[in-house]
C-alpha positions in Angstrom: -105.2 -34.8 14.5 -105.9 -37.4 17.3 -101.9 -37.9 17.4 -101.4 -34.2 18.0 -103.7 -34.7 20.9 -101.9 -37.3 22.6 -98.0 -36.3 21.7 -100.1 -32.9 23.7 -101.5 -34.6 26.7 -98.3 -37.3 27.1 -96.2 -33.6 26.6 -98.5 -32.1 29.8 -98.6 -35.2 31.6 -94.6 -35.2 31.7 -95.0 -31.2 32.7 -97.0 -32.3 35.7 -94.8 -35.0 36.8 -92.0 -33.2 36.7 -93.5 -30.4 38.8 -94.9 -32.5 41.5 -91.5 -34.8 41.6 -89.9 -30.7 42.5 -92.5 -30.1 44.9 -93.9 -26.6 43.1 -96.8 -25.5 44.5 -98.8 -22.6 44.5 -96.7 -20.8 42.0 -97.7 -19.0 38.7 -96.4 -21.5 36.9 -98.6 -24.4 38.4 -101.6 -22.2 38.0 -101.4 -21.1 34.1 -100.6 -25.0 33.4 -103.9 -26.3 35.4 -105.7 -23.7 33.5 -104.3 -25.0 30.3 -105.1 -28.6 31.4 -108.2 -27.7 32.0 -108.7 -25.8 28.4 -107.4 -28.4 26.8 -109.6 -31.6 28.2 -112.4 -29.4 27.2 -111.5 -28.7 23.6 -110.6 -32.5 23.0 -113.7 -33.8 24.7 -116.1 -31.2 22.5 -113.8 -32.7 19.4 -114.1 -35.9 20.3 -118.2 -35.6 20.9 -118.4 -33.8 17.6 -116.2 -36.1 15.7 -118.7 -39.0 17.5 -121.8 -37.1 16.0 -120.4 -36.9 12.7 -119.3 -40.7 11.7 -123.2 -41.4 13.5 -124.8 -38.6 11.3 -122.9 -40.3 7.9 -123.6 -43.9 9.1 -127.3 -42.3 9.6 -127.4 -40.9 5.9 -125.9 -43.8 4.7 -128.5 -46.6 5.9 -131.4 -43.9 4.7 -129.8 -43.6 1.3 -129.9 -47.4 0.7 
């Protein structure tokens, strides 16, 4: 899962570049492509914070168990 993440960010990354390196601006394009940036930083950061909690929660119940 954390390899799909970041062949997707590398894959929006080289998006971006290749955008600015054409000097697009201000176009639909641009804007639906920020807005997916933006969509997607937040689902990987709320994955990443939950997938945190998780291996904490289970080292947690763990150390209580023994």
């Amino acid at each position: 899962m954390v390899i799909l993440y970041l062949y997707y960010y590398t894959f929006l990354s080289l998006i971006f570049n290749f955008l600015e390196m054409l000097n697009i601006s201000n176009t639909l394009v641009l804007y639906v492509a920020e807005k997916e940036w933006v969509v997607f930083r937040i689902v990987f950061c709320s994955t990443y914070v939950i997938s945190l909690l998780a291996v904490f929660y289970d080292l947690f119940i763990d150390f209580r168990e023994n």
